[in-house]
C-alpha positions in Angstrom: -1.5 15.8 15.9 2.0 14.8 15.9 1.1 11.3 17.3 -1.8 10.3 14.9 -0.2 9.0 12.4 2.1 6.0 14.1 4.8 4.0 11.7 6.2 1.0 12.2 8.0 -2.3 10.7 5.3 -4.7 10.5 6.8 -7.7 12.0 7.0 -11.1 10.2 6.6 -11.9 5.4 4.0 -10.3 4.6 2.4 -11.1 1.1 -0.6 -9.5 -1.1 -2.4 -11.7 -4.0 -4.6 -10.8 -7.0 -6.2 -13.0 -8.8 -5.0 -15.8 -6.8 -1.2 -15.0 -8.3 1.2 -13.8 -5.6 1.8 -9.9 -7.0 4.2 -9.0 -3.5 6.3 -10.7 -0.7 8.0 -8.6 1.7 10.0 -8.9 5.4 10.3 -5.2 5.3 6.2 -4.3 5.3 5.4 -1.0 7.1 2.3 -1.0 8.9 0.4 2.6 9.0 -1.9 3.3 12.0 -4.0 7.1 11.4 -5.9 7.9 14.4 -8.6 4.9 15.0 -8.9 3.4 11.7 -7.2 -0.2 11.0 -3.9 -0.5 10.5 -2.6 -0.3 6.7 0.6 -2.2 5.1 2.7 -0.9 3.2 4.7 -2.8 0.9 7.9 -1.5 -0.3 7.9 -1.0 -3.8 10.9 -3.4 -4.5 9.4 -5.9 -2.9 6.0 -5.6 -5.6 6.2 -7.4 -8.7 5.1 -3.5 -10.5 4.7 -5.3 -13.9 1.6 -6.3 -12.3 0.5 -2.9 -11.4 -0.3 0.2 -14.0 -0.9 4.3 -12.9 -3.8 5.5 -13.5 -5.6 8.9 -13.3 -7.4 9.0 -10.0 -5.5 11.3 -7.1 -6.7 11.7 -3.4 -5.6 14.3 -0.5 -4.9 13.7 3.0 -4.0 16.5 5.5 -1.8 14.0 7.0 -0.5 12.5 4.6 -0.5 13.9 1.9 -1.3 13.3 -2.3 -1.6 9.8 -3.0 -1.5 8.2 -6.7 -3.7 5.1 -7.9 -2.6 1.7 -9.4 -4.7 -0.8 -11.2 -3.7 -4.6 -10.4 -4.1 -7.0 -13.8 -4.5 -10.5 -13.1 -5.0 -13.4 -15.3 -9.3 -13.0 -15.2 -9.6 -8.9 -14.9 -8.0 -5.5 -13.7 -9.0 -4.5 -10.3 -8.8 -0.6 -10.7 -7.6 1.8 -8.2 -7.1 -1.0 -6.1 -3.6 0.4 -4.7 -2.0 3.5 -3.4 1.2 5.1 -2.8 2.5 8.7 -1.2 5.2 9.0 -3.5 5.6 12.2 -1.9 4.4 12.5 1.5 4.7 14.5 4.4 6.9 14.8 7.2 4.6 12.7 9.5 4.0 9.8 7.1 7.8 9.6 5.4 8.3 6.4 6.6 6.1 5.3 3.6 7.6 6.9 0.7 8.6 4.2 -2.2 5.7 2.4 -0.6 2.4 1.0 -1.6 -0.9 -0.7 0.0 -3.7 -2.4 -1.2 -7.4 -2.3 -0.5 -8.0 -5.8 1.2 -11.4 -5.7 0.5 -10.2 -6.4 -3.3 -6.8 -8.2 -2.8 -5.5 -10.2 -0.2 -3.1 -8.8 1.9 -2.0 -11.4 4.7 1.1 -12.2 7.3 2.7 -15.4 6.5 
């Protein structure tokens, strides 16, 4: 299982918008391949404007990865909730993540400029 989670720089700006407001901009993305799912960026969290972004309660377990924590993103119209993760600390196979955090695209929009 050593290979099935694969980390890598994601090549090229990568961005993620709420709400229609720009919320993240990064050269230094990560992209996150587990097994056969799709691909997953990971911003850095430097690179994430966190004012935009509040912890909330909900928690989730991976085997591979480990315990990730939940954000809420507020924009201008609504808060999406749980709408981003982070591994703040992961295991050995996914360290290349911690500090870290992605975004459920089906909520936000997470696209290479």
């Amino acid at each position: 299982m050593a290979d099935y989670i694969t980390i890598r720089k994601a090549s090229g700006k990568w961005v993620v918008r709420a709400g229609g407001a720009i919320i993240g901009e990064s050269e230094a993305a990560m992209e996150l391949t587990e097994g056969s799912y799709p691909p997953v960026i990971y911003f850095p969290r430097a690179d994430i404007g966190m004012a935009f972004l509040e912890k909330t309660e909900k928690t989730s377990h991976c085997p591979h990865k480990g315990d990730a924590t939940y954000y809420s993103v507020s924009t201008a119209a609504e808060t999406l909730r749980d709408v981003a993760w982070s591994y703040e600390a992961p295991k050995e196979a996914a360290a290349g993540i911690k500090d870290h955090i992605a975004f459920y695209t089906d909520q936000v929009a997470v696209e290479k400029l």
